[in-house]
C-alpha positions in Angstrom: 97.7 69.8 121.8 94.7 71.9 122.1 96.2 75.2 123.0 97.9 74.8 119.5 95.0 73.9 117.7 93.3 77.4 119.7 96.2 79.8 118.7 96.5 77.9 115.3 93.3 77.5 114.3 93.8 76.3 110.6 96.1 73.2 112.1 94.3 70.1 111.2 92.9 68.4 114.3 93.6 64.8 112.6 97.0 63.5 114.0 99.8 65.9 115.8 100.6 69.2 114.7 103.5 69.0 112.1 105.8 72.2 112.3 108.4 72.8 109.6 111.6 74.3 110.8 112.7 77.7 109.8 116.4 76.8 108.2 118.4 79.2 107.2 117.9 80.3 103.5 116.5 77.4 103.3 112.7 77.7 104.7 111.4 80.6 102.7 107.7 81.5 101.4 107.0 78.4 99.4 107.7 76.0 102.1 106.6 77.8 104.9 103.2 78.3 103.4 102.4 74.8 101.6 103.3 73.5 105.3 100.6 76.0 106.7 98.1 75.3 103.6 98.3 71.4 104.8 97.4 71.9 108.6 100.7 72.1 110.0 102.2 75.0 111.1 105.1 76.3 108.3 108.1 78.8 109.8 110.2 81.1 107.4 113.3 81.6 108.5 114.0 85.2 109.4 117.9 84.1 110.4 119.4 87.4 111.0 116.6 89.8 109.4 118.3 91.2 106.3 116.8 94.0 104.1 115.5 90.7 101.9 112.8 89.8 104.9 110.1 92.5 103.7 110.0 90.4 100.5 110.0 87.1 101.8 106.8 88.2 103.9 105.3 89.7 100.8 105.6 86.6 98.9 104.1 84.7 101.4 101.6 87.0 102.4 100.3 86.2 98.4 101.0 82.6 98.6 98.5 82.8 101.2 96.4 85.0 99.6 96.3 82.0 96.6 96.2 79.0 98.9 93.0 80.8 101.0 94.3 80.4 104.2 92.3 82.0 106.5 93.9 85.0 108.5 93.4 84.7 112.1 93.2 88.1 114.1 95.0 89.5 111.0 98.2 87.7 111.1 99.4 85.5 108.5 99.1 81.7 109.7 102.8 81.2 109.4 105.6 81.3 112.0 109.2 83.4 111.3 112.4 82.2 113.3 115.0 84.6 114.2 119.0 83.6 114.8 118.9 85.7 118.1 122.9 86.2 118.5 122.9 88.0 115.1 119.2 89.2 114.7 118.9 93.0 113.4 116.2 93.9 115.8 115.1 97.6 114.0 114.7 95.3 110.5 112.8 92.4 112.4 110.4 94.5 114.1 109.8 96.8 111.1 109.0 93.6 108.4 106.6 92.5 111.6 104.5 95.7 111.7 104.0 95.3 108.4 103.5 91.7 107.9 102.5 90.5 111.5 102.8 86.4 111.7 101.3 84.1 114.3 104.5 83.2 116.0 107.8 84.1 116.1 110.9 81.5 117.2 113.9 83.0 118.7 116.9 80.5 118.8 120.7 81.0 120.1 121.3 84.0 121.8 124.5 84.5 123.8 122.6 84.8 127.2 118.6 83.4 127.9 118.4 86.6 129.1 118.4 88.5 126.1 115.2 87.0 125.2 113.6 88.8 127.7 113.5 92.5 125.7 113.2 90.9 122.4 109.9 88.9 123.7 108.5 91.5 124.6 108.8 93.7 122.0 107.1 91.2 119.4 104.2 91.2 121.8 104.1 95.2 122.3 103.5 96.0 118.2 101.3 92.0 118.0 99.1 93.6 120.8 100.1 90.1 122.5 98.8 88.6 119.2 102.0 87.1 117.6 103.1 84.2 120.1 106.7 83.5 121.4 108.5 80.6 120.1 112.0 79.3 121.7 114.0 76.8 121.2 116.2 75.0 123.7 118.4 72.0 124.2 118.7 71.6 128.0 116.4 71.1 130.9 117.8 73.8 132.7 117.3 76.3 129.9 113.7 75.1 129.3 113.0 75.8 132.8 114.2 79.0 132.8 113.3 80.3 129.5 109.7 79.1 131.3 110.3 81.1 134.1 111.9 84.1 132.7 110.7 84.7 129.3 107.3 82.8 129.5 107.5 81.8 126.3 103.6 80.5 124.6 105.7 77.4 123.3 109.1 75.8 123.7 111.0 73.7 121.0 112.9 71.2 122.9 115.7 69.8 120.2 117.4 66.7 121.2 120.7 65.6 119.8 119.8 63.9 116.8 118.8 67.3 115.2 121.0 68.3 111.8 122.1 72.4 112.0 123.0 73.8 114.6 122.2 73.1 118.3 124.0 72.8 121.8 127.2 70.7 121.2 126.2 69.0 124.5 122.8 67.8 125.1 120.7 64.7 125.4 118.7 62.8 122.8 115.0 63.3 122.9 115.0 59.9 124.4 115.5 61.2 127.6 115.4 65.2 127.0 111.5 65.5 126.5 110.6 63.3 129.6 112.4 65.1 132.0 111.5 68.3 130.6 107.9 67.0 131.2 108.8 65.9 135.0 110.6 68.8 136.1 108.4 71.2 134.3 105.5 69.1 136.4 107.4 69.2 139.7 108.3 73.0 139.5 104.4 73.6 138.9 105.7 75.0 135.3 102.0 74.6 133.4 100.3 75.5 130.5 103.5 75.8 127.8 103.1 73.8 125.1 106.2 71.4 124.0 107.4 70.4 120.7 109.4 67.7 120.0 112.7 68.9 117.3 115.6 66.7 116.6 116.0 63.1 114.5 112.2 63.3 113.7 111.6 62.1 109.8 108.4 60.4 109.7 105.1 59.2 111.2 107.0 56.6 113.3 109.1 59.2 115.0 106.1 61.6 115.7 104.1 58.9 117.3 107.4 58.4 119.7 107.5 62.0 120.2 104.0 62.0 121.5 104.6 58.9 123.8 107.7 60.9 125.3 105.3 64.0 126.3 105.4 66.1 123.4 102.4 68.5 122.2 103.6 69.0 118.1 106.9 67.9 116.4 109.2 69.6 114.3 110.7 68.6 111.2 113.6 70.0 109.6 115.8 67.1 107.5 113.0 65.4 106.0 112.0 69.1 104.3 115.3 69.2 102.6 114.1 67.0 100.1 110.7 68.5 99.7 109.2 70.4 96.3 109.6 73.5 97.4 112.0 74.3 99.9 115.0 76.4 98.4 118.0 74.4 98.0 120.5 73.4 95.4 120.6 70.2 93.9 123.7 69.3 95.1 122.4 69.6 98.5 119.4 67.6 97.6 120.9 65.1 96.2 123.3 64.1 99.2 120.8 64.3 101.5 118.9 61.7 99.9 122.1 59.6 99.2 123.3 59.5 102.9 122.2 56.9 105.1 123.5 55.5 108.7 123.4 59.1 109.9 124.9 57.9 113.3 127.9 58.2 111.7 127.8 59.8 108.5 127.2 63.0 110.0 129.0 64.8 112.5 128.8 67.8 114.7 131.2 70.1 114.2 132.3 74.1 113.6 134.4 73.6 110.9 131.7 74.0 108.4 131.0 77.5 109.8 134.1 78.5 109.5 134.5 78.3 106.2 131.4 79.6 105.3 132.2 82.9 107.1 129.9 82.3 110.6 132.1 82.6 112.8 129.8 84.8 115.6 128.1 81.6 117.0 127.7 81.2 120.6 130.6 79.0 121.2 128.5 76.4 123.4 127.0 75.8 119.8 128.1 73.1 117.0 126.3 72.1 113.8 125.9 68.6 112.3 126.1 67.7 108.8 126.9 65.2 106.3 131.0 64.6 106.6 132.7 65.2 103.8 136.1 66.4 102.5 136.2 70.2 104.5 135.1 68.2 108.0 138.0 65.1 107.2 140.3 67.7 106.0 140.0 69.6 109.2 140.4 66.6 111.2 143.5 65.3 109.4 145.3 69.1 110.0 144.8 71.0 107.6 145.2 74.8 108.0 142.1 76.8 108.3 143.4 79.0 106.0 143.4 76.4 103.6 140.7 75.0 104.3 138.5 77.9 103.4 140.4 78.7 100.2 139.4 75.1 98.9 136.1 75.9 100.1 135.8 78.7 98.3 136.8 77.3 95.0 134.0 74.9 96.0 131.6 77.1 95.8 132.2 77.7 91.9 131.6 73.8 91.1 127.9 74.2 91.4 126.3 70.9 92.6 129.0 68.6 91.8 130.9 71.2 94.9 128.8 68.7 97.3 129.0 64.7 97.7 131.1 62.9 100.5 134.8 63.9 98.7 133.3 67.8 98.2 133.3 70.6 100.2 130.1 72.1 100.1 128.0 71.9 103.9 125.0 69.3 103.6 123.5 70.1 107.1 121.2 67.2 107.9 120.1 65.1 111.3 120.9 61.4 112.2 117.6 60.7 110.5 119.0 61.7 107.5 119.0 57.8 106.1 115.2 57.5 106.4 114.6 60.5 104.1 114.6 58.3 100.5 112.2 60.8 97.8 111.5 64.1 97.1 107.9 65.3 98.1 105.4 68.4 98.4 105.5 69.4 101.5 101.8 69.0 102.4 102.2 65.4 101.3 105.0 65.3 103.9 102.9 67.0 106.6 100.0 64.7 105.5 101.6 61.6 105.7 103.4 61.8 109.0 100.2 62.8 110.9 98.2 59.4 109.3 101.3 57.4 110.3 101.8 58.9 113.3 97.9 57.5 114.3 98.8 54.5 112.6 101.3 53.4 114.2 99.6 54.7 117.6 96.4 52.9 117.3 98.7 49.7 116.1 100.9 50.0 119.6 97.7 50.4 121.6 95.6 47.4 119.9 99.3 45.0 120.3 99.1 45.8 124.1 95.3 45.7 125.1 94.8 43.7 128.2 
């Protein structure tokens, strides 16, 4: 954990790193930065880099400004996350010369190769500044995404995680370990791992940092935080859903109807089922399905709930997420749980 706390220097030291995931219209300014302001490290999500990505720094760039978070080497102490299948490179690279952040997360492209040119153009205009985020779901991709790209961290995401991610991969569980063995027998050293997928709270993190990782990542539990940007609707079925082993599924159904249809195929997305996923499953048409969903979309929040239609993306951990918090609460509370529960586990065992 110390080559975080070195490239993120206003992460609290007191517990593990708590990173909060850059969803897709979801993470923007206010979350990104009350997750920084409480010691964790807070990503905006960047998704495709639309025209509306110069604003989004801007208003964080202020909300720093107001929270007096230190700058480090000039770069605001937030991370963005790009959706690198659809990513409008020229727009990306523009908003980062002018608003330069201390990481950037690539996530999805259609080969690992692709990362390659778009690494190294973030580092060309950061003067090797901004570091390299990427996210993968296999052991072989992690080892060679460490190879290839030489990325400064890697986001391994296990199953459990809500969104999207590979349709086949393995749990943390048994994901994180191995990563940490092979990466240990290949003489891979010196990236930093952090844990992503079915991660909620302070019990979770501690397990996380048993299984080898360096940070953990959060995305589900943030749905229900003050100031992440969602509808109500959403909100509220997120906190009414519980037994997330089976009330969500991974599927691509809900991108469909929403229009996303560009995905890598080797990709799925889990979420809440409701009536578009059972619909889908019982044979309706597409065509029909998307027609309902787009009357759906005109219902406001009552469009979501288990017999809507609306997408409620959320993990397996989506039952342990009970209240809506600020974010640095959340941040704040999973690290003094997460030493909690370690210090518990440790005194229960002493010989």
């Amino acid at each position: 954990m110390s080559s975080l706390h070195n490239d993120y220097p206003w992460t609290t030291h007191s517990g593990p790193i708590v990173v909060s995931a850059p969803m897709l219209k979801i993470a923007l300014a206010p979350l990104a930065v009350s997750v920084s302001a409480a010691g964790g490290i807070g990503f905006l999500a960047g998704g495709f880099a639309s025209p509306e990505l110069t604003q989004h720094l801007a208003e964080a760039a202020e909300l720093v400004k107001a929270s007096n978070i230190p700058l480090h080497n000039g770069l605001l102490p937030i991370g963005l996350g790009f959706l690198s299948w659809g990513t409008d490179r020229e727009v990306a690279l523009k908003a980062l010369q002018q608003y330069p952040v201390a990481a950037v997360w690539s996530f999805a492209p259609y080969q690992l190769s692709d990362l390659l040119e778009w690494s190294k153009a973030v580092r060309q205009i950061s003067d090797n500044k901004t570091r390299i985020w990427v996210q993968v779901g296999t052991v072989a991709e992690a080892v060679e995404v460490a190879k290839t790209t030489k990325p400064d961290v890697l986001v391994v995401q296990g199953s459990d995680s809500g969104g999207h991610g590979l349709s086949q991969r393995a749990s943390l569980m048994t994901l994180l370990p191995e990563v940490r063995d092979v990466f240990k027998k290949e003489g891979i050293e010196g990236i930093p791992l952090v844990a992503s997928g079915g991660i909620i709270d302070g019990r979770g993190a501690a397990a996380a940092l048993a299984l080898g990782a360096d940070g953990v990542c959060l995305g589900t539990r943030f749905l229900a935080s003050s100031e992440v940007s969602i509808a109500k609707g959403y909100q509220d079925e997120v906190l009414r859903a519980g037994d997330g082993g089976v009330s969500t599924v991974a599927s691509t159904i809900y991108d469909k109807v929403r229009g996303y249809r560009d995905w890598p195929q080797s990709y799925a997305a889990r979420g809440v089922a409701n009536r578009t996923f059972l619909d889908a499953v019982h044979g309706m048409s597409e065509d029909e399905n998307i027609a309902m969903y787009e009357e759906a979309t005109k219902l406001g929040d009552s469009g979501w709930g288990p017999e809507g239609r609306m997408t409620t993306y959320a993990g397996t951990g989506v039952g342990l997420v009970k209240a809506v918090s600020p974010a640095g609460e959340i941040v704040k509370s999973i690290r003094k749980e997460a030493l909690e529960v370690l210090q518990k586990s440790a005194s229960r065992f002493q010989v």
